[in-house]
C-alpha positions in Angstrom: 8.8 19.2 -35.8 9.0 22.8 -34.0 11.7 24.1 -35.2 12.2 27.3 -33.1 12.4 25.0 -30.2 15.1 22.8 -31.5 17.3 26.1 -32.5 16.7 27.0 -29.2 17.8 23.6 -28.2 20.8 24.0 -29.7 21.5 27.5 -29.0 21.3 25.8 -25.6 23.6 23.3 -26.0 26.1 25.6 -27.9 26.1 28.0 -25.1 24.9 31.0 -27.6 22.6 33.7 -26.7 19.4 33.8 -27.9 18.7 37.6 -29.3 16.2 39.0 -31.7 17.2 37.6 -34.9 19.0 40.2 -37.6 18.1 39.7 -41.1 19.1 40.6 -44.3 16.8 40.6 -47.7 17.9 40.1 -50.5 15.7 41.4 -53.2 16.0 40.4 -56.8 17.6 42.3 -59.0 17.3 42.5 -63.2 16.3 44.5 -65.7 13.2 47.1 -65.0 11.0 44.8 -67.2 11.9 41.7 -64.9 11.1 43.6 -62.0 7.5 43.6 -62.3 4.8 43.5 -60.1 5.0 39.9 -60.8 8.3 39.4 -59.5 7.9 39.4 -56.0 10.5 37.0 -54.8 12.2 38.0 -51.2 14.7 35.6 -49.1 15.1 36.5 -45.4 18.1 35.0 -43.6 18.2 34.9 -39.5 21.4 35.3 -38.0 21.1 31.7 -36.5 23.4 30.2 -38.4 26.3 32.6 -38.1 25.9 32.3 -34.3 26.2 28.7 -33.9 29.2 28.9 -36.1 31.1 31.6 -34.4 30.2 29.5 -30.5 31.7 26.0 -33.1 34.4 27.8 -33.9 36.7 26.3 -31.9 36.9 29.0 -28.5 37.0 26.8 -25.6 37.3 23.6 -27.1 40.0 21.5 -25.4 42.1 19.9 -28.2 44.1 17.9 -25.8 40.9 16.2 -24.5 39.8 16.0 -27.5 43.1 13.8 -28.8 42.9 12.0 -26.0 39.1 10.6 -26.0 39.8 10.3 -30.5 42.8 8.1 -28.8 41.0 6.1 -27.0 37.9 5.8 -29.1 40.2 4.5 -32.1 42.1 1.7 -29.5 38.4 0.7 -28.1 39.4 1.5 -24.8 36.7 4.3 -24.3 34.1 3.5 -21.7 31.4 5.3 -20.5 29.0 3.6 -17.5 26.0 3.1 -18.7 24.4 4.8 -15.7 25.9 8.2 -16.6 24.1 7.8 -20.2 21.2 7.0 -18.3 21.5 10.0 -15.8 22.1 12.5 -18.9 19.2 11.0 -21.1 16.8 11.1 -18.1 17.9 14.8 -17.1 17.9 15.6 -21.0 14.2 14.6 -20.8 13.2 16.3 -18.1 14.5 20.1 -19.0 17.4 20.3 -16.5 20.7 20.2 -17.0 
């Protein structure tokens, strides 16, 4: 699986910008005899995951929509034609939105 391409995916879907990732290291830390040569231990983190949370976080999401589809979801009255799955599952494959 490729993930750079399903991040971008995401980022996609999620509406986020896709810039140079920022990262921060985080180098361990101890005792000057634990620091050794032999200690060479280094954990990069991408700001990914700070970007998809901030576009989750709740900006632009319609809460009364939301309720309402919840609503009908829960009374089993929600109904989506089949040919608008199909539509969005065919233009999904094909790249375009």
């Amino acid at each position: 699986m490729d993930m750079s391409s399903s991040l971008e995916g995401l980022r996609s879907l999620l509406g986020v910008n896709s810039t140079a990732p920022a990262t921060t290291s985080i180098k361990p830390t101890g005792t000057p005899a634990e620091s050794s040569s032999t200690f060479n231990d280094l954990a990069t983190v991408s700001s990914a995951g700070s970007q998809v949370s901030a576009a989750a976080g709740g900006d632009g999401v319609r809460m009364d929509k939301v309720a309402s589809i919840q609503a009908a979801l829960a009374s089993g009255t929600y109904n989506v034609p089949a040919s608008a799955v199909a539509s969005k599952v065919i233009d999904s494959m094909l790249g375009s939105r």
